[in-house]
C-alpha positions in Angstrom: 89.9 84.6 62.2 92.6 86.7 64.1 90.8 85.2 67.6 91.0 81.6 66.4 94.8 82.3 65.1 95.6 83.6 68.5 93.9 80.7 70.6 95.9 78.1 68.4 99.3 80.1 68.8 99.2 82.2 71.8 99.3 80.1 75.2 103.6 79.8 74.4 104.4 82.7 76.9 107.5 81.7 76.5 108.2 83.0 73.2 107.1 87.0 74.9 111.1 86.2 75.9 111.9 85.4 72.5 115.3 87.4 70.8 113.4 88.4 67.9 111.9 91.3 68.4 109.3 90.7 65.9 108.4 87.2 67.4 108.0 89.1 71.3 105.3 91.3 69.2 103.5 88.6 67.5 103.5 87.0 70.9 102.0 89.9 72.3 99.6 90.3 69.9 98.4 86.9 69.6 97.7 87.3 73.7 96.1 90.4 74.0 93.7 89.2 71.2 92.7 86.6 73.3 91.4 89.1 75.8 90.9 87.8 78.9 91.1 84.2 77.9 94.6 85.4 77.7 94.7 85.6 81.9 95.2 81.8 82.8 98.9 82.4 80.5 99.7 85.6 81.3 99.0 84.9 85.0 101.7 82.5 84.9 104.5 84.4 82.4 104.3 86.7 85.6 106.4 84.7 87.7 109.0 83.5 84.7 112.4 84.1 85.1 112.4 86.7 81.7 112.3 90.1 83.1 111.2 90.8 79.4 108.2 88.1 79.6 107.5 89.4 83.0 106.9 93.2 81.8 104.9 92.3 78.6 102.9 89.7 81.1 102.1 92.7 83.5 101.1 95.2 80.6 98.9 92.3 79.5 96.9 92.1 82.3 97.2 96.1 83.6 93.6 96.6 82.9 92.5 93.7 83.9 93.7 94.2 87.7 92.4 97.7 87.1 88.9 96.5 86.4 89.3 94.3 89.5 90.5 96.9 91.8 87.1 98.9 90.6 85.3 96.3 91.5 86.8 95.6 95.3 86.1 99.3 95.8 82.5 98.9 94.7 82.1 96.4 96.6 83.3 98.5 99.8 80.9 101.4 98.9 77.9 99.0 98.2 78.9 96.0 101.1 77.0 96.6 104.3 79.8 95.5 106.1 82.3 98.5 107.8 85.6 98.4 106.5 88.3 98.6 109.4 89.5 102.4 109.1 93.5 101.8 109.1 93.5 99.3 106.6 91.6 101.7 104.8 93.7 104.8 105.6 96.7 103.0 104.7 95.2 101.9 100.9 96.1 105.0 99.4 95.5 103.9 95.9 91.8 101.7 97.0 90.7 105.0 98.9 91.4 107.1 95.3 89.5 104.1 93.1 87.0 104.2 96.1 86.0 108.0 95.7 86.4 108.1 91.9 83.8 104.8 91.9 81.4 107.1 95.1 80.9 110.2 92.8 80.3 108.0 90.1 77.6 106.5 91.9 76.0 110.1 92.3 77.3 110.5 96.1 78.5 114.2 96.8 81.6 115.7 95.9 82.2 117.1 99.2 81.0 113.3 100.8 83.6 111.7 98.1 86.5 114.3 99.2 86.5 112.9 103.1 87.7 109.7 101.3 90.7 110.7 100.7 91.6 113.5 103.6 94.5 115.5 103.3 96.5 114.4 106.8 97.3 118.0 107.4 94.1 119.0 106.7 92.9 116.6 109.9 94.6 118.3 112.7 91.1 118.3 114.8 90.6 114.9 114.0 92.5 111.1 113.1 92.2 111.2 109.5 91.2 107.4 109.5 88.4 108.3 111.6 87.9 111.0 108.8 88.4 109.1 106.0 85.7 106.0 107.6 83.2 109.3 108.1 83.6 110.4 104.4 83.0 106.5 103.5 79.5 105.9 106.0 77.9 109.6 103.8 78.7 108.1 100.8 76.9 104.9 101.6 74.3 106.6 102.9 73.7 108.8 99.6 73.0 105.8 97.2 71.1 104.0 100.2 73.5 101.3 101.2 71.6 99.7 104.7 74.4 99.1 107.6 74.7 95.8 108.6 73.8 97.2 112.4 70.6 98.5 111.0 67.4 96.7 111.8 64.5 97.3 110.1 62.7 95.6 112.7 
């Protein structure tokens, strides 16, 4: 009952601006019930010109972009294509999600840790370079195939 309450009253993301307190709650409430139905609104509330719509907007869909973020760096573990190493030294917070999403997948801890290099712990070597290396064990521990490797 609460869902279809929500669905009927919830796409005014407006009213997350409202004055009333107890109306920017309901408002709240009647979004996050719709779950991720809730996106196409909230999407939009995070461009409004309410600094107050635009904050309950982003905690709306925190765990959403979260869950996507996981996915992008599954997808980099799993993908047989090689990521370029800068843009991937220079994704601090992708490199963490990446390692936390490697050891889930059962790769190494020591493997996992050359993700996400230490730069003063690189002094022998570029810590991109370091950080691709950590990425090309891990793929090779679940048994990700390159996309330069031929089976033929």
């Amino acid at each position: 009952m609460s869902f279809v309450f929500a669905l009927l009253f919830a796409p005014d993301v407006g009213r997350l601006g409202h004055p009333d307190f107890v109306t920017r709650e309901r408002a709240e409430w009647a979004l996050s019930t719709l779950g991720i139905w809730a996106l196409p609104f909230t999407a939009e509330g995070l461009t409004h010109t309410s600094p107050e719509v635009r904050q309950r907007c982003a905690r709306l869909t925190a765990k959403y972009r979260s869950f996507a973020a996981d996915l992008k760096a599954a997808a980099v573990l799993l993908g047989p294509w090689e990521p370029d190493p800068w843009a991937l030294w220079h994704d601090e917070d992708g490199r963490h999600r990446l390692r936390r999403v490697a050891v889930g997948a059962g790769c190494s801890h020591w493997a996992a840790d050359q993700i996400t290099p230490d730069a003063s712990s690189c002094w022998w070597y570029p810590p991109h370079e370091v950080c691709a290396s950590g990425l090309r064990e891990c793929r090779r521990q679940p048994g990700v195939t390159p996309s330069w490797f031929s089976p033929w």
